[in-house]
C-alpha positions as CSV (number, residue, x, y, z in Angstrom):
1,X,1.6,-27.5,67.6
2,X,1.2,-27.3,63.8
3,X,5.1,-26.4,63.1
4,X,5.7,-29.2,65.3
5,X,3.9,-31.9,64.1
6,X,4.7,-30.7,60.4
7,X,1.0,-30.0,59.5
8,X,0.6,-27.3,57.2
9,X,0.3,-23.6,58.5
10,X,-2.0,-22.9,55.9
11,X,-4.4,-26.1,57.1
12,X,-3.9,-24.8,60.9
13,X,-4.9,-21.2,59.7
14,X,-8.0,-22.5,58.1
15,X,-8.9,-24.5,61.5
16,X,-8.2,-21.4,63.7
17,X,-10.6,-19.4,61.4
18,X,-13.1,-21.7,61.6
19,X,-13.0,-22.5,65.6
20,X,-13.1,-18.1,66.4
21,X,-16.1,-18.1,64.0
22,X,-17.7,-20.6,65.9
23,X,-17.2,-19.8,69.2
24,X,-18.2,-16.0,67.8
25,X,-21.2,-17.4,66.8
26,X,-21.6,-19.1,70.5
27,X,-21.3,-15.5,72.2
28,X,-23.2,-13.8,69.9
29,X,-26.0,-16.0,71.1
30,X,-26.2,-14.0,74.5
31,X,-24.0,-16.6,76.3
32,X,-21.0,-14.5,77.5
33,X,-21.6,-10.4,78.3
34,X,-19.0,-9.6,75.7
35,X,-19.1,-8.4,72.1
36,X,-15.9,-9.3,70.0
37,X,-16.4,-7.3,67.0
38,X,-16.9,-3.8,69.4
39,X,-12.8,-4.6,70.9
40,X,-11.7,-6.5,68.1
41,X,-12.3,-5.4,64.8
42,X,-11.3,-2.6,62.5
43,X,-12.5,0.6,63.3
44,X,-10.7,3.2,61.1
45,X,-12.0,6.4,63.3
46,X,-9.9,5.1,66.1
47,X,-7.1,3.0,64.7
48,X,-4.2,5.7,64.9
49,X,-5.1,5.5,68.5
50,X,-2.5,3.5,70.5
51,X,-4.4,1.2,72.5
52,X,-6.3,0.0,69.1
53,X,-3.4,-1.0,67.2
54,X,-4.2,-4.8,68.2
55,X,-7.2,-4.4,66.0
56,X,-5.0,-4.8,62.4
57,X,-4.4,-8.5,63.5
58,X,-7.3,-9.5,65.6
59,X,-10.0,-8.2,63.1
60,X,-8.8,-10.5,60.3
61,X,-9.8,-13.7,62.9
62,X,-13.5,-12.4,63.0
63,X,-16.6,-12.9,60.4
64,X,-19.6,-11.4,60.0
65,X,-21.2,-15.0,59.1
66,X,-20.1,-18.9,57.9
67,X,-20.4,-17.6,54.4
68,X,-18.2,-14.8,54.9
69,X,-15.2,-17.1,57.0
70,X,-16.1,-19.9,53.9
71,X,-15.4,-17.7,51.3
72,X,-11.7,-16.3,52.9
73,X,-10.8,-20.3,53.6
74,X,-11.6,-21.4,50.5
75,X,-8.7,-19.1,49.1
76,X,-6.6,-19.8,51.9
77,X,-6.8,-23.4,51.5
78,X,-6.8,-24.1,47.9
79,X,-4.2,-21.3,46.9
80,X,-2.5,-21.2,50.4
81,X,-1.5,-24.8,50.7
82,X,0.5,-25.1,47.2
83,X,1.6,-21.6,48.1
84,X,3.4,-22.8,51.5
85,X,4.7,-26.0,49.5
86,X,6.6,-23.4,47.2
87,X,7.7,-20.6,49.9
88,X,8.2,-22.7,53.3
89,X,6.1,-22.4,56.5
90,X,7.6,-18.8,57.6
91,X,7.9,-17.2,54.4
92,X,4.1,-17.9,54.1
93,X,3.5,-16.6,57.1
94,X,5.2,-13.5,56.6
95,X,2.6,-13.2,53.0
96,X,-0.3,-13.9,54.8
97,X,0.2,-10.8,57.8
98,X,1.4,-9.0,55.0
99,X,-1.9,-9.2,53.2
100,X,-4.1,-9.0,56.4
101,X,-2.2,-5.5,57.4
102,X,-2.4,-4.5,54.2
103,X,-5.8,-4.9,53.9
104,X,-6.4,-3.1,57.0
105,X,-4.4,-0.4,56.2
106,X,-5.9,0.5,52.8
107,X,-9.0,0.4,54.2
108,X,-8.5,2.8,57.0
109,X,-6.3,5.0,54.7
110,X,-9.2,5.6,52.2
111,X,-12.1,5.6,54.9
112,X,-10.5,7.6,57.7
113,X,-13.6,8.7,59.3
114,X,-15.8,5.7,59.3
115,X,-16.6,4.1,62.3
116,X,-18.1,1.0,60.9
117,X,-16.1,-1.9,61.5
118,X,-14.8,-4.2,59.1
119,X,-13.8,-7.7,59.7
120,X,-12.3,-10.7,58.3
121,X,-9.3,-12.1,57.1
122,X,-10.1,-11.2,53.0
123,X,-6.9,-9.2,52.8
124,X,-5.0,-12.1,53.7
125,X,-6.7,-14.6,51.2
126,X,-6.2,-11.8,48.7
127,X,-2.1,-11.2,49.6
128,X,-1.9,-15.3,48.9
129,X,-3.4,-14.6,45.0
130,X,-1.5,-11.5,45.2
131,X,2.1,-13.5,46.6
132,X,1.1,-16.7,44.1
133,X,0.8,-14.2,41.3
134,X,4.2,-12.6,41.6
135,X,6.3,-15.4,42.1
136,X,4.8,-18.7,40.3
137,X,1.7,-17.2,38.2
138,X,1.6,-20.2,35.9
139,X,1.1,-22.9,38.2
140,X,-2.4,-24.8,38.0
141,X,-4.8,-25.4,41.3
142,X,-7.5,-26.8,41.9
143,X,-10.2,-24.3,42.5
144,X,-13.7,-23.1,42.0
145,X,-14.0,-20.5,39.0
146,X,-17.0,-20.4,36.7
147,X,-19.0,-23.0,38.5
148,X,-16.2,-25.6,37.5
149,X,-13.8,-27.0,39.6
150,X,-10.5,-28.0,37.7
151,X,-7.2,-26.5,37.7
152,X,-6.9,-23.1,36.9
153,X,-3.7,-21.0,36.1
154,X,-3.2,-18.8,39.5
155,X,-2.9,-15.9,36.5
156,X,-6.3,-16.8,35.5
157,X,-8.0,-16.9,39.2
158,X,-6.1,-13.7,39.7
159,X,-7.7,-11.9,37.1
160,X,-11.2,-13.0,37.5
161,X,-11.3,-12.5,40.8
162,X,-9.3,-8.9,40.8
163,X,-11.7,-8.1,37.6
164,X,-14.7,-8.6,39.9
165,X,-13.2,-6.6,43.0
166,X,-12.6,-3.8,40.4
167,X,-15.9,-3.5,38.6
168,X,-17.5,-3.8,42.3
169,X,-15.7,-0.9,43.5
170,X,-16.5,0.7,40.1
171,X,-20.2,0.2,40.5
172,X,-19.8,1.8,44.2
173,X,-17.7,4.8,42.8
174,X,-20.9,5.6,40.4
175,X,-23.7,5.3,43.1
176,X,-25.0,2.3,41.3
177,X,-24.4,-0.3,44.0
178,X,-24.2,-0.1,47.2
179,X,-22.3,-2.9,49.6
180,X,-20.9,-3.3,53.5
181,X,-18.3,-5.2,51.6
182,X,-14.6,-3.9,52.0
183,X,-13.5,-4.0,48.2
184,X,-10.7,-1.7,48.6
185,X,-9.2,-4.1,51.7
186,X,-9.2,-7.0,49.3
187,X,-7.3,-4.6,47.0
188,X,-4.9,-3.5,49.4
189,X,-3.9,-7.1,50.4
190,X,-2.9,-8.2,47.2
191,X,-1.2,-5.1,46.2
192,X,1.4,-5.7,49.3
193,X,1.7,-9.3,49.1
194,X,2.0,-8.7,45.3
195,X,5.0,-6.1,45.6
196,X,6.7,-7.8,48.4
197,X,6.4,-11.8,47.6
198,X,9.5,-12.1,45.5
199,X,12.1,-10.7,48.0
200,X,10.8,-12.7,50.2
201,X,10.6,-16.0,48.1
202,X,14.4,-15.8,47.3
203,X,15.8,-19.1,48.7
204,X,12.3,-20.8,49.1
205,X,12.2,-24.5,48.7
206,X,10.7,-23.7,44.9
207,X,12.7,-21.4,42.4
208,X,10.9,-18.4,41.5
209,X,8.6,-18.7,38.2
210,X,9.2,-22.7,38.0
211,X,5.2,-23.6,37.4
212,X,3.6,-27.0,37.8
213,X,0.0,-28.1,38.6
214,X,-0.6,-28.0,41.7
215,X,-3.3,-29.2,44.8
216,X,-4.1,-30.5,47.9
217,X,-3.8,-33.5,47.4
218,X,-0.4,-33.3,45.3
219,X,0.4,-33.1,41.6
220,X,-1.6,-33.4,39.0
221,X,0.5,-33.4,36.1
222,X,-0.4,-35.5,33.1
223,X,1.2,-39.1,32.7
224,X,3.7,-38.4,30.5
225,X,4.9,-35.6,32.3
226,X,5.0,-37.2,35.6
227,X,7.1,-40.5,33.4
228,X,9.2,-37.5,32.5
229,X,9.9,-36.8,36.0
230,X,10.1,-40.3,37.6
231,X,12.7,-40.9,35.0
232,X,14.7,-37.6,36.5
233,X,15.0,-38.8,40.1
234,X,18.4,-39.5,40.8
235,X,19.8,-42.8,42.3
236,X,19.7,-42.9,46.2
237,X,22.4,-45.6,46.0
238,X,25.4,-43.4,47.8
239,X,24.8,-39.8,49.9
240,X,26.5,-36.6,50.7
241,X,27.3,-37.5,54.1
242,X,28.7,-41.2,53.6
243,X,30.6,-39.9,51.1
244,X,32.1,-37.6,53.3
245,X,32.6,-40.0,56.2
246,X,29.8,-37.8,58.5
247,X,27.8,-39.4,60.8
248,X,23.9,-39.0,60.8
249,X,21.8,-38.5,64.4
250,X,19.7,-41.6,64.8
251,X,17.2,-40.0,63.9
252,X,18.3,-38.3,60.1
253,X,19.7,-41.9,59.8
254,X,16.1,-43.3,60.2
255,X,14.3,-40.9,57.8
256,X,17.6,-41.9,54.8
257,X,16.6,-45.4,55.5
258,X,13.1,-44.9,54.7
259,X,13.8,-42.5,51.9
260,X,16.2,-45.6,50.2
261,X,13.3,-48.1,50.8
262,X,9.9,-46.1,49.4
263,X,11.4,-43.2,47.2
264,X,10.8,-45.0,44.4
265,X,7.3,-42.6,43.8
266,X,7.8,-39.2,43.1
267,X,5.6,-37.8,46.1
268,X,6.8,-40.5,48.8
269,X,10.3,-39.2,47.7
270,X,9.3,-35.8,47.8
271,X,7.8,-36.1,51.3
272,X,10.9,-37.7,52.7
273,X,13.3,-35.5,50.9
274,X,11.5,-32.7,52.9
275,X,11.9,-34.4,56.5
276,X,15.9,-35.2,56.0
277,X,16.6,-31.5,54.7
278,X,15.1,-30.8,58.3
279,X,17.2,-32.7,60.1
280,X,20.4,-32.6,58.5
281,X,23.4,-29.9,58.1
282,X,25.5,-29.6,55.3
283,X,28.8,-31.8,55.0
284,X,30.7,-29.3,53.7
285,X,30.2,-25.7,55.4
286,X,27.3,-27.6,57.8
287,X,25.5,-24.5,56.5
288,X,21.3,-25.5,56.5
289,X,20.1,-27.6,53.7
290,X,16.4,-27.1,51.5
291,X,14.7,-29.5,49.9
292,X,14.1,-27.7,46.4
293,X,11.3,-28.2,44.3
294,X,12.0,-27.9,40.7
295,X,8.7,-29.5,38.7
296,X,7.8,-32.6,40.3
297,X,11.1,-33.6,41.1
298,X,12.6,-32.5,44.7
299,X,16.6,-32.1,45.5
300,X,18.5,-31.6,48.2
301,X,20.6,-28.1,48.0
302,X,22.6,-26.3,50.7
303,X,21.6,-23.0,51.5
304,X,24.9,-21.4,51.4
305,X,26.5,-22.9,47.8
306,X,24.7,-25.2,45.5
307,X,28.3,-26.8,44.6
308,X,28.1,-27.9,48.6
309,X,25.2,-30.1,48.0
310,X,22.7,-31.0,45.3
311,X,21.4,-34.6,45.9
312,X,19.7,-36.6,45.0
């Protein structure tokens, strides 16, 4: 339903977190005969065992409470909806699995004979940081570090948060601390994402290392900057496909008509940009075409040659 409907995966992952915890929360109250964190968590004793392998996915959809699922979706919010504006919807999903095994795995690696089981989907909010980090590390977000809320470099949430995981696991190491915390999963998460985020960004909508501040709710770049931009956008006067005598479906030919009459404003442009690019084809090679994100500014590009395509 979310791809679809265009909502953001990230968004839809946040609601699906938050609807298991709750209904979690209903069973655990003695209504149903059936206990989700004995078949559905982590248990690293058994998880080489066939018939468990289920558990590396299905444990990152379970809390042990709401401050524990608020925690992971504050991460996977703030950081994963920029983060899914710069990589696409599939490469983002590919990160987030990516950081949920991961996190799995270095836990059961490094605690082979526990049968405690761990839960939630902190390796996954980690692999985001860890993803953000290794492809656009100097774009700002809005986030909570510090008690303030402004927008933070993702290098600079990166390290606080990684500094803490570390000295945690370094007060565990010398038997002055003891937690039911998995530090080591968090670590493991953003170690994968981390190693494998830039294969997998090449050809995302946003080239790699290109930084801008970032949110929710959209840019926010200073004034001048964003004059900078708006002064950038190129003219919408004449297109690709006119000018090479292709016809557009109805409904591409809609979308263009909407673009011409309210891109005047860098985001309205942006956002309409990014609905043409998914239903149009290249009027050269009718290879796929990606709406590119290069600062605030958004351009049309074909996948196959940049020469095809590169509009407005």
């Amino acid at each position: 339903m979310a791809w679809k409907q265009e909502t953001s995966i990230a968004l839809a992952t946040v609601l699906s977190l938050l609807s298991v915890t709750f209904y979690q929360m209903i069973i655990d109250m003695g209504f149903l005969d059936f206990t989700p964190i004995a078949f559905l968590s982590i248990i690293p004793k058994i998880a080489d065992h066939p018939d468990q392998i289920h558990r590396f996915i299905t444990s990152a959809w379970l809390h042990a409470n709401w401050i524990h699922v608020l925690g992971n979706i504050l991460v996977i919010a703030l950081a994963g909806v920029p983060l899914e504006q710069r990589m696409g919807k599939l490469r983002w999903i590919l990160v987030y699995f990516l950081g949920l095994i991961g996190g799995n795995l270095a836990w059961v690696l490094t605690h082979p004979d526990s049968i405690s089981p761990a839960l939630g989907a902190s390796g996954a909010a980690f692999g985001i940081l860890g993803a953000y980090m290794a492809c656009w590390p100097n774009d700002r977000i809005e986030f909570p570090l510090l008690f303030f809320i402004r927008a933070w470099p993702v290098w600079g949430i990166v390290a606080f948060r990684l500094g803490i995981e570390v000295w945690n696991m370094y007060q565990i190491e010398a038997g002055q601390s003891v937690t039911n915390v998995a530090h080591m999963a968090h670590l493991g998460g953003f170690m994968l994402a981390w190693i494998l985020a830039r294969p997998i960004a090449r050809g995302a909508p946003s080239e790699l290392d290109d930084s801008s501040d970032i949110s929710i709710a959209g840019s926010a770049a200073s004034k001048a900057a964003r004059d900078a931009a708006t002064a950038k956008m190129g003219s919408l006067e004449s297109d690709p496909w006119s000018e090479a005598r292709v016809g557009l479906k109805e409904e591409a030919a809609r979308i263009l008509k909407r673009l011409r009459d309210e891109g005047d404003e860098l985001e309205t442009r942006r956002a309409w940009l990014e609905e043409l690019a998914e239903q149009v084809i290249c009027p050269v090679c009718d290879g796929e075409v990606h709406a590119v994100i290069s600062g605030q500014n958004c351009t049309l590009k074909c996948s196959h040659s940049k020469n095809h395509i590169n509009w407005p």
